[in-house]
N, C-alpha and C positions, 0 to 999 in steps of 0.2 A: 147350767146344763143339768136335767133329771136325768135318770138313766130308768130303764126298766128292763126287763125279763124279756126277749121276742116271747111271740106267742106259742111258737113250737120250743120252747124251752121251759125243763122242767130241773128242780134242784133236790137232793137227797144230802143229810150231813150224814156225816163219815166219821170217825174216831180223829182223822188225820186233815180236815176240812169239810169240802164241797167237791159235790160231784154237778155238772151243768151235762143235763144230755140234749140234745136237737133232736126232736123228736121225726121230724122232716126228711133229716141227713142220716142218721140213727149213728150219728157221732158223738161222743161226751170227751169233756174234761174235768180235772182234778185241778181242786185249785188245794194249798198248801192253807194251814191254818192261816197266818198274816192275809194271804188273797181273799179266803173266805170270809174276814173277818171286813177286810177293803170294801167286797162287793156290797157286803149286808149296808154299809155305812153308804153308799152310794146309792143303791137301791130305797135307804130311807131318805133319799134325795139332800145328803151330805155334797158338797160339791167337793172336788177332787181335793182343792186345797184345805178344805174342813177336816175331810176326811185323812189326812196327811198329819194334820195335825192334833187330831185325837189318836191316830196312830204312833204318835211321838212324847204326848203329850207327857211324858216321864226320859225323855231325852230328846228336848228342844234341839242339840245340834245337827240333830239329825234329819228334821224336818226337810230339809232343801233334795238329797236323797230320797225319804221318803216320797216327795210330792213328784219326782222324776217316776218313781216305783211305781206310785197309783196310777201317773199319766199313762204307763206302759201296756200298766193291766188293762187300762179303760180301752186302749188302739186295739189290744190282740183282742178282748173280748167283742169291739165293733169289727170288728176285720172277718171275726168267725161269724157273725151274724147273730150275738149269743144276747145281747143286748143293743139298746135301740135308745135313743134319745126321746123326752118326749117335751 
């Protein structure tokens, strides 16, 4: 699974993350450093469990948590229509 950007979506970094606005809906979100950091790794077409585990990759335990984290991010962000599979 790739993910990309919908085409009415644009992204600004933040001090504190990512900001995602719809340019469509003229709704945005804030994603937290760790999500912003998710996306980008997803976005470079990381698959979820790639990207979970360079998320961890300095606390393997953690991996099984993180990969539940990214699954999460990846639903809310298709759910809002903020991203698209390609």
């Amino acid at each position: 699974m790739t993910l990309a950007l919908a085409r009415t979506v644009i992204t600004t970094d933040t001090e504190a993350g990512l900001v995602l606005l719809d340019e469509h809906s003229g709704r945005y979100w804030h994603l937290n450093g760790s999500g912003a950091v998710t996306l980008r790794l997803l976005l470079d077409g990381r698959s979820p469990e790639e990207a979970a585990a360079e998320l961890t990759r300095n606390a393997p335990d953690a991996a099984p948590r993180a990969l539940a984290d990214v699954r999460r991010l990846v639903a809310a962000l298709g759910k809002a229509h903020l991203v698209v599979t390609v």
